[in-house]
PQR file with spaces between the fields and no chain letter, atoms N, CA, C, O and H, PARSE charges and radii, in Angstrom:
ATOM       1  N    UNK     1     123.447  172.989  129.127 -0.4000 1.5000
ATOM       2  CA   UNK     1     124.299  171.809  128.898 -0.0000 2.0000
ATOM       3  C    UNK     1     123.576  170.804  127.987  0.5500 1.7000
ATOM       4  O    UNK     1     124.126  170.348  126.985 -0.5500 1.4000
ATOM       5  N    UNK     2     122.493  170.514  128.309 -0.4000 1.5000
ATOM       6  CA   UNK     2     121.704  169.159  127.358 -0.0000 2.0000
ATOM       7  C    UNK     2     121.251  169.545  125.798  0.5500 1.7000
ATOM       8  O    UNK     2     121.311  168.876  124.766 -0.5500 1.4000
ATOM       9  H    UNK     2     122.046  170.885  129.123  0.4000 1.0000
ATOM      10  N    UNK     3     120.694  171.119  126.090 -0.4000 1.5000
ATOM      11  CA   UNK     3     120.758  171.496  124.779 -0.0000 2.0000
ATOM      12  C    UNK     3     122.013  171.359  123.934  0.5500 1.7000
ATOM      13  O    UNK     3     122.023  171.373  122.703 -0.5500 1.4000
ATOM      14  H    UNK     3     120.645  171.663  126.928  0.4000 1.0000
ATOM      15  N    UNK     4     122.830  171.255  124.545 -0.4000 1.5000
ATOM      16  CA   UNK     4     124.512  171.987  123.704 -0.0000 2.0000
ATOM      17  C    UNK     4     124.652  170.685  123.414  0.5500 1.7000
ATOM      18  O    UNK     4     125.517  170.510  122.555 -0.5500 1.4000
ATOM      19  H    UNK     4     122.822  171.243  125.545  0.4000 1.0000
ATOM      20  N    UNK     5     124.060  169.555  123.853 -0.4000 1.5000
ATOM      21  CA   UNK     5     124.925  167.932  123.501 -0.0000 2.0000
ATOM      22  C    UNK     5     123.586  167.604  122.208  0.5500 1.7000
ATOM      23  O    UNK     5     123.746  166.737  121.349 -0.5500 1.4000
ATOM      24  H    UNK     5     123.358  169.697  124.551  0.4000 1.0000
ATOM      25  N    UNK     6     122.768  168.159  122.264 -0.4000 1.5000
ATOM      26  CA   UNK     6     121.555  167.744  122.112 -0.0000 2.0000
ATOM      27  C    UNK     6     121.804  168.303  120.385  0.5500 1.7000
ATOM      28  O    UNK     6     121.713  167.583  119.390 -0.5500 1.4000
ATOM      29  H    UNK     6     122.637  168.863  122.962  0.4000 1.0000
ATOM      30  N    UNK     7     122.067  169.479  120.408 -0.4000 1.5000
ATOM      31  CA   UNK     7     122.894  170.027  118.989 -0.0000 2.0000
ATOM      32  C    UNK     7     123.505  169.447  118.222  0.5500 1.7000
ATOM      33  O    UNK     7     123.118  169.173  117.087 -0.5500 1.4000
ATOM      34  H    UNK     7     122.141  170.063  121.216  0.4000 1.0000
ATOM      35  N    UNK     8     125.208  168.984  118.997 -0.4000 1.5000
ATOM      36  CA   UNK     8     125.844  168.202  118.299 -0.0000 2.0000
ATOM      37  C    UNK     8     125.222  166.990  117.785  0.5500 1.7000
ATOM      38  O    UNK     8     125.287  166.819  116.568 -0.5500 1.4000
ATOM      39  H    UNK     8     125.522  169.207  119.919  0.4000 1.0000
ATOM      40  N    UNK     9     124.458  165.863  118.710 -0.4000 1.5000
ATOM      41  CA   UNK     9     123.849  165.212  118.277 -0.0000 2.0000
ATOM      42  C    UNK     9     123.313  165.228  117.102  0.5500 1.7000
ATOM      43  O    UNK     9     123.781  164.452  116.268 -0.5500 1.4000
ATOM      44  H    UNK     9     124.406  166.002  119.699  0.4000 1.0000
ATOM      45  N    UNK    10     122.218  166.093  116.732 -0.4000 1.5000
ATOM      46  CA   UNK    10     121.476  166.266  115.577 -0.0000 2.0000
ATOM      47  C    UNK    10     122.382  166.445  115.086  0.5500 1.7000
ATOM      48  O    UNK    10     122.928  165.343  115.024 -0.5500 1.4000
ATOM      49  H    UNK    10     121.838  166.723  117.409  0.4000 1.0000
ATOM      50  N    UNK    11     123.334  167.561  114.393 -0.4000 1.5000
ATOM      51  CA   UNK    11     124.133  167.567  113.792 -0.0000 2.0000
ATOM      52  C    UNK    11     124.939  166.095  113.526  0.5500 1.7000
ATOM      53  O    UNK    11     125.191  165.797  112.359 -0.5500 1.4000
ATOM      54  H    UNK    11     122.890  168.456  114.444  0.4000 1.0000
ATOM      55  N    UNK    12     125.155  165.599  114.119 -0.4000 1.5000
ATOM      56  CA   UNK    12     125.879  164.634  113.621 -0.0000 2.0000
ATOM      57  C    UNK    12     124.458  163.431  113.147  0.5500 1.7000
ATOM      58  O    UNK    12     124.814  162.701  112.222 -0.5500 1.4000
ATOM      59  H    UNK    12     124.950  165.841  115.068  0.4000 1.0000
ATOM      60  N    UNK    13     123.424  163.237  113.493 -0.4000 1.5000
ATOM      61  CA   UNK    13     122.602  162.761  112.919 -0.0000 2.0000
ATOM      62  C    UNK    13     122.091  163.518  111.576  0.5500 1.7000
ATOM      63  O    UNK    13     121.886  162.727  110.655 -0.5500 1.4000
ATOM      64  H    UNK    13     123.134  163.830  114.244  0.4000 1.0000
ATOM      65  N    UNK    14     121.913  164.488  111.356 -0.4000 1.5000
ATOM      66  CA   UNK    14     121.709  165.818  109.688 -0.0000 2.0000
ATOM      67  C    UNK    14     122.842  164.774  108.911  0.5500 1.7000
ATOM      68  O    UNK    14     122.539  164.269  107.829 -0.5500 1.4000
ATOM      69  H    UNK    14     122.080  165.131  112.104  0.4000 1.0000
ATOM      70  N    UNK    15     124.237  164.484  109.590 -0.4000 1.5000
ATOM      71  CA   UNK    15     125.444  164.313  108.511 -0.0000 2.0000
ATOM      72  C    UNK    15     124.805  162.732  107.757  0.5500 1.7000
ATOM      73  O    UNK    15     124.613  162.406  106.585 -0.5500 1.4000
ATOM      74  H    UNK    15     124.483  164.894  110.468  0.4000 1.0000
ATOM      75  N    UNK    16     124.593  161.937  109.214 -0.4000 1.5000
ATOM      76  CA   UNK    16     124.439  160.533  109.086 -0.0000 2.0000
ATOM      77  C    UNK    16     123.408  160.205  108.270  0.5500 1.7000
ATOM      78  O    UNK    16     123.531  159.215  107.548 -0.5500 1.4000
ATOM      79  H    UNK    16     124.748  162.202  110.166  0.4000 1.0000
ATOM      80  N    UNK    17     121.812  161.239  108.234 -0.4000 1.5000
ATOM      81  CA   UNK    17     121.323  161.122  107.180 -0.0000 2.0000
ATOM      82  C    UNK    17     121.733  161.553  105.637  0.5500 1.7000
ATOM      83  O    UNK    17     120.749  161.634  104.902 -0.5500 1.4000
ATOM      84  H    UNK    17     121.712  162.043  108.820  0.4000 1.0000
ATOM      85  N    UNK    18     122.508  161.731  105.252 -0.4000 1.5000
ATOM      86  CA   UNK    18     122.909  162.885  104.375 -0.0000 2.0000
ATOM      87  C    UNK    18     123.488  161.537  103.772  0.5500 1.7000
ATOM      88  O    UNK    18     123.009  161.107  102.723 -0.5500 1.4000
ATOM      89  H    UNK    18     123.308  161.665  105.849  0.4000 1.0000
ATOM      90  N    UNK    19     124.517  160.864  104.423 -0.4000 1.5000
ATOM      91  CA   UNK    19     125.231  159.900  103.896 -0.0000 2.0000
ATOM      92  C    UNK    19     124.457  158.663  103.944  0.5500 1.7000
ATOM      93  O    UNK    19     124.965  157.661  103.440 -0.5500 1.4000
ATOM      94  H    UNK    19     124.906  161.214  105.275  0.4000 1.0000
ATOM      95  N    UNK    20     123.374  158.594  104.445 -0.4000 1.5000
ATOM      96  CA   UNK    20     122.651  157.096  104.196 -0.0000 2.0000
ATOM      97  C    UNK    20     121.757  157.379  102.893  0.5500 1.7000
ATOM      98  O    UNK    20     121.350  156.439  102.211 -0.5500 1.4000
ATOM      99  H    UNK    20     122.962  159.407  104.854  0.4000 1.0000
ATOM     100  N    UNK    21     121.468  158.722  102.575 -0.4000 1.5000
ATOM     101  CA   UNK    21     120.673  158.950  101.294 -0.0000 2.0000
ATOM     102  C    UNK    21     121.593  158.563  100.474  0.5500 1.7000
ATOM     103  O    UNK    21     121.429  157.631   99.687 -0.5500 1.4000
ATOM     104  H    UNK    21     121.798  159.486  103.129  0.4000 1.0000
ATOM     105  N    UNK    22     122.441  159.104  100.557 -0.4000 1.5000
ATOM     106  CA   UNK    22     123.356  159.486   98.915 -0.0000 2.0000
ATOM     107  C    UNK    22     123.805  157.097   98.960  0.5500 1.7000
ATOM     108  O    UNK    22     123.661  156.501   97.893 -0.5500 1.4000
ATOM     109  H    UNK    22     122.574  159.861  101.197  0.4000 1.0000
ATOM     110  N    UNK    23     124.017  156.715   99.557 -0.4000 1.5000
ATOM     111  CA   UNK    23     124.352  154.961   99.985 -0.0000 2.0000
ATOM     112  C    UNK    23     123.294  154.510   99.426  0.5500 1.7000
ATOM     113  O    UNK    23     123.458  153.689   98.523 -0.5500 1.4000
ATOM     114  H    UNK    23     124.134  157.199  100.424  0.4000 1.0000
ATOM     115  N    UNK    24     121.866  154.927   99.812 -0.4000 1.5000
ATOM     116  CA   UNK    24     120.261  154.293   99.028 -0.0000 2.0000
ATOM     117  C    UNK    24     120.443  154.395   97.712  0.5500 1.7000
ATOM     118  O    UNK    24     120.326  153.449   96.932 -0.5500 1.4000
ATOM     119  H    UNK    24     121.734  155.594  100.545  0.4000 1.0000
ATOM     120  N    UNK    25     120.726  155.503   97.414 -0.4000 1.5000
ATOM     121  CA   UNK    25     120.619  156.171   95.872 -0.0000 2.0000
ATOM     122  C    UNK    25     121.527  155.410   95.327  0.5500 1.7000
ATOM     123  O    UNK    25     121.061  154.726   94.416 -0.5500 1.4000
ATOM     124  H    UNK    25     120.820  156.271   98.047  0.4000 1.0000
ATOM     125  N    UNK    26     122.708  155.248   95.538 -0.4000 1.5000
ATOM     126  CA   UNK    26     123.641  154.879   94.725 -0.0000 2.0000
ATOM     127  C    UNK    26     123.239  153.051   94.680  0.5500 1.7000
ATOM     128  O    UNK    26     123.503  152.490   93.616 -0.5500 1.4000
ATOM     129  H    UNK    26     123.086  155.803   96.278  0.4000 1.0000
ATOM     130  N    UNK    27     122.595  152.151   95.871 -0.4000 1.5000
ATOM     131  CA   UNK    27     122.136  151.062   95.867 -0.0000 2.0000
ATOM     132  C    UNK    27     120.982  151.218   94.893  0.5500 1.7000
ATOM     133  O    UNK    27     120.951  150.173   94.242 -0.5500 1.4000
ATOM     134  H    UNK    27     122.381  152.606   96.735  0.4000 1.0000
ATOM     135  N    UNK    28     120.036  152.023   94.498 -0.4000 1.5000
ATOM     136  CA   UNK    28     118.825  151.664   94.209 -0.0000 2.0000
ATOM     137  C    UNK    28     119.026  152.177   92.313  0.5500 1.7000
ATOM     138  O    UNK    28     118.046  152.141   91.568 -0.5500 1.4000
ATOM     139  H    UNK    28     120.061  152.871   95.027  0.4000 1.0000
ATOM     140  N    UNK    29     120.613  152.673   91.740 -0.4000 1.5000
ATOM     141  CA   UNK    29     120.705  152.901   90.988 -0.0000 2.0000
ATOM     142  C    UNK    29     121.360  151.501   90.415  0.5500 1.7000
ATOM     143  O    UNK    29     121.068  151.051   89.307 -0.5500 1.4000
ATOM     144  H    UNK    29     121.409  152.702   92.345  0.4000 1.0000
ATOM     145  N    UNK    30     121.761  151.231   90.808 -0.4000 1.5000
ATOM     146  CA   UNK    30     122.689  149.452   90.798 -0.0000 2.0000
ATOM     147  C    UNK    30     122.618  148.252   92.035  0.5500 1.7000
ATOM     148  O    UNK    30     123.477  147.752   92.763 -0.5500 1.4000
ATOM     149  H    UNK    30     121.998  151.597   91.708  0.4000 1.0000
ATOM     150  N    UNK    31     121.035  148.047   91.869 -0.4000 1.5000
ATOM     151  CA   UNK    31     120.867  147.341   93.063 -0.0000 2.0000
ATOM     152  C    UNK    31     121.150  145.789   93.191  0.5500 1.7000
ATOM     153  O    UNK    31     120.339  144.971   92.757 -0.5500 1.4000
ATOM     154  H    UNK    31     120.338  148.453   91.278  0.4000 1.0000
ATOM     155  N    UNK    32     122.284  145.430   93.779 -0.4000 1.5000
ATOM     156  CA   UNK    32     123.070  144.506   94.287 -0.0000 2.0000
ATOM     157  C    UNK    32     123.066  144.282   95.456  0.5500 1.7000
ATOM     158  O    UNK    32     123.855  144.877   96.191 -0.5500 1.4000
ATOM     159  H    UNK    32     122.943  146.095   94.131  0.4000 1.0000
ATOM     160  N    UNK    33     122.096  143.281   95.985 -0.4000 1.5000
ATOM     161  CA   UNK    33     121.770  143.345   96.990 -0.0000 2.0000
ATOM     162  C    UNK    33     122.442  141.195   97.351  0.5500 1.7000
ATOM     163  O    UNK    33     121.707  140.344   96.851 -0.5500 1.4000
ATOM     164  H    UNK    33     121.455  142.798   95.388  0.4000 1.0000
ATOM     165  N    UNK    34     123.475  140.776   98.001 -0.4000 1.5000
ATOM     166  CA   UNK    34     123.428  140.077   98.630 -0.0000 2.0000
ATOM     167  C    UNK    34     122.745  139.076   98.955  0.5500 1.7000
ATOM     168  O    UNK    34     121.976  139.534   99.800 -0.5500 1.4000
ATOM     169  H    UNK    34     124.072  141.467   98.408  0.4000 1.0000
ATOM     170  N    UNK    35     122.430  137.558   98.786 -0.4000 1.5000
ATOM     171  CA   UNK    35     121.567  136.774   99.499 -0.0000 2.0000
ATOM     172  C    UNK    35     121.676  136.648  101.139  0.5500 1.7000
ATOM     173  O    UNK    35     120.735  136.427  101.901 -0.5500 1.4000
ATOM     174  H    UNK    35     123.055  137.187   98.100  0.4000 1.0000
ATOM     175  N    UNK    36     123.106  136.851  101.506 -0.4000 1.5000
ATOM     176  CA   UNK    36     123.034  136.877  102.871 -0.0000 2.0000
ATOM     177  C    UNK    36     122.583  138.013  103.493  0.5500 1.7000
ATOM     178  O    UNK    36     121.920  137.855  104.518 -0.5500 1.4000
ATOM     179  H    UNK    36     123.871  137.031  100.887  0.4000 1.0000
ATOM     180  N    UNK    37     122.818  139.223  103.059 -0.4000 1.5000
ATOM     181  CA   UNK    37     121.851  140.010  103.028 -0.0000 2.0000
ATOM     182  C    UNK    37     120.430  140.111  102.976  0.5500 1.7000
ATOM     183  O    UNK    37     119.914  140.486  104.029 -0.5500 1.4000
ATOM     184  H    UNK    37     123.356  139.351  102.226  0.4000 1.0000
ATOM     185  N    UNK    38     119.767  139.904  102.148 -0.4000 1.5000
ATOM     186  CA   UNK    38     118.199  140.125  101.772 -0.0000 2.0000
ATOM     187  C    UNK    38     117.520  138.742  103.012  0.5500 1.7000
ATOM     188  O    UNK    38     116.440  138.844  103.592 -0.5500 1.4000
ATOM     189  H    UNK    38     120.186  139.599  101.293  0.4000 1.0000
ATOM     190  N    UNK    39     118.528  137.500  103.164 -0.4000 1.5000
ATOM     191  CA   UNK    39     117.680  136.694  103.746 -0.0000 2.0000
ATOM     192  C    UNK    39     117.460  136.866  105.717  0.5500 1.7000
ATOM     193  O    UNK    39     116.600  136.317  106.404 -0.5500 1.4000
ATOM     194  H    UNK    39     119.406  137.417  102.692  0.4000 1.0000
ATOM     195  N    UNK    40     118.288  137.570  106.055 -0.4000 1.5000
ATOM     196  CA   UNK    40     118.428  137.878  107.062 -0.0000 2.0000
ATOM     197  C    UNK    40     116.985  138.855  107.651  0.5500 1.7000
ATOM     198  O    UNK    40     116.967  139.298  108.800 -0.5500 1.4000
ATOM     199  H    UNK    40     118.987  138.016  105.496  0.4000 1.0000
């Protein structure tokens, strides 16, 4: 059972990294970064 949740998990963490790379990349190609942002 814990393994089997433990799977999906990662898997859905593999996706979540996948899509925070490609979000960096596309920020660090046109980086627009917010003052309310950056000061926080």
């Amino acid at each position: 059972m814990g393994g089997y949740v433990e799977n999906i998990l990662l898997s859905h963490l593999n996706q979540y990294k996948e899509i925070l790379n490609e979000e960096t990349s596309k920020r660090l190609k046109q980086p627009l970064i917010p003052d309310s942002m950056s000061s926080k």
